[in-house]
C-alpha positions as CSV (number, residue, x, y, z in Angstrom):
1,X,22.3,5.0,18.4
2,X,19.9,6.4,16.4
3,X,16.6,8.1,17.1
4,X,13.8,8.0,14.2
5,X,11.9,11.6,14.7
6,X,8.9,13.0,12.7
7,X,12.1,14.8,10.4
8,X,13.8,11.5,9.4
9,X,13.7,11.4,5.9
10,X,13.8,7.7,4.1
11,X,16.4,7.8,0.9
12,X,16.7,5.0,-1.9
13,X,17.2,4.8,-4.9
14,X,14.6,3.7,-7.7
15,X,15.7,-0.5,-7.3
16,X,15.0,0.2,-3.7
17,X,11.9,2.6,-3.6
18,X,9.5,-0.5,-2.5
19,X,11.8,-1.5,0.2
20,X,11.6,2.1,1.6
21,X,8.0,2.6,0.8
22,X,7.4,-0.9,3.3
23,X,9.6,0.9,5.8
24,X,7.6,4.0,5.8
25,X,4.6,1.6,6.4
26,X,6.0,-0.8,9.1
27,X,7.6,2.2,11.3
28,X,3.8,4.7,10.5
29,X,1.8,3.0,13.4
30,X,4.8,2.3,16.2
31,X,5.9,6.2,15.6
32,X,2.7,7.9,14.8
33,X,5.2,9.3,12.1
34,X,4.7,9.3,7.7
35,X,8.6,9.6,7.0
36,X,9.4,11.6,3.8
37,X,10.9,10.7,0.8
38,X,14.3,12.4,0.2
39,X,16.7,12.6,-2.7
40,X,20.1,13.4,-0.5
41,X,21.7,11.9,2.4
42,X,22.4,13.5,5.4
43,X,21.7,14.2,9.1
44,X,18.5,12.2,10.4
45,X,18.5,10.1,7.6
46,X,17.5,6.0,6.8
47,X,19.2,5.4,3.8
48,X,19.1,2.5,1.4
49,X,21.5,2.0,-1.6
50,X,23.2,-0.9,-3.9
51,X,26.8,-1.5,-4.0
52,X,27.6,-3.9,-6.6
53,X,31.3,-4.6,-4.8
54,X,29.3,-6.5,-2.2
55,X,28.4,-9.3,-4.4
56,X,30.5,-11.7,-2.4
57,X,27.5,-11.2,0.1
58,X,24.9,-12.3,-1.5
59,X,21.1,-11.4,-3.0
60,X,20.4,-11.0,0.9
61,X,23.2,-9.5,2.2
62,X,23.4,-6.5,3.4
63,X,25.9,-3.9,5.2
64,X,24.5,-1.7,8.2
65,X,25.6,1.4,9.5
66,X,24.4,3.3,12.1
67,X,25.2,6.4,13.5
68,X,23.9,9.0,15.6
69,X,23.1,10.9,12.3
70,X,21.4,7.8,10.5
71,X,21.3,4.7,9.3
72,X,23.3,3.6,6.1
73,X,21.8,0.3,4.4
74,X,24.0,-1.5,1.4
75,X,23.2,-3.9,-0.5
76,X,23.9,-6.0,-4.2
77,X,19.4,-6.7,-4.3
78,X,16.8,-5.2,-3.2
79,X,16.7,-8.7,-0.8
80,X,19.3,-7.7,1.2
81,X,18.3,-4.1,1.3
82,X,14.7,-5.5,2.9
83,X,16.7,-7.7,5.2
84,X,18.5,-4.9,6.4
C-alpha cells in the first residue's frame, strides 16, 4: 500500500504534465493536500512516464506499480497514463 501525505510529490514528464496537473486537482479536496511537482523519482512519490515498449497495450494502456514507496504509472499515451 501506499499512503498519499502532504510530501508526495507528483512526477511526469512534459507529454504527461496535464495528466498530473488533473491528479493534483482530483486528489486537492479529498486530502486537503496541493501535491508538488518534482523532477526525480523517489520515496513518497506518484509518478507518470511513457514507455514506448508497451505499444502492444495500447493508446490506453497502462502499467501500475505500487509500493509502499510510491506509485509507478507507464504508459505508450498520455490516455493510458490518465487511465491509470
Amino acid at each position: 500500500t501506499f499512503t498519499v501525505d502532504q510530501n508526495t510529490v507528483i512526477i511526469a514528464n512534459g507529454k504527461l504534465g496535464k495528466v498530473a496537473d488533473q491528479l493534483r486537482g482530483y486528489l486537492a479536496p479529498s486530502t486537503g493536500f496541493t501535491l508538488p511537482a518534482g523532477k526525480e523519482s523517489g520515496k513518497n512519490s506518484i509518478t507518470f512516464s511513457i514507455d514506448p515498449s508497451l505499444k502492444h497495450l495500447g493508446k490506453e494502456g497502462y502499467r501500475l506499480a505500487v509500493t509502499s514507496d510510491g506509485i509507478r504509472i507507464v504508459s505508450t499515451d498520455a490516455a493510458g497514463a490518465f487511465y491509470g
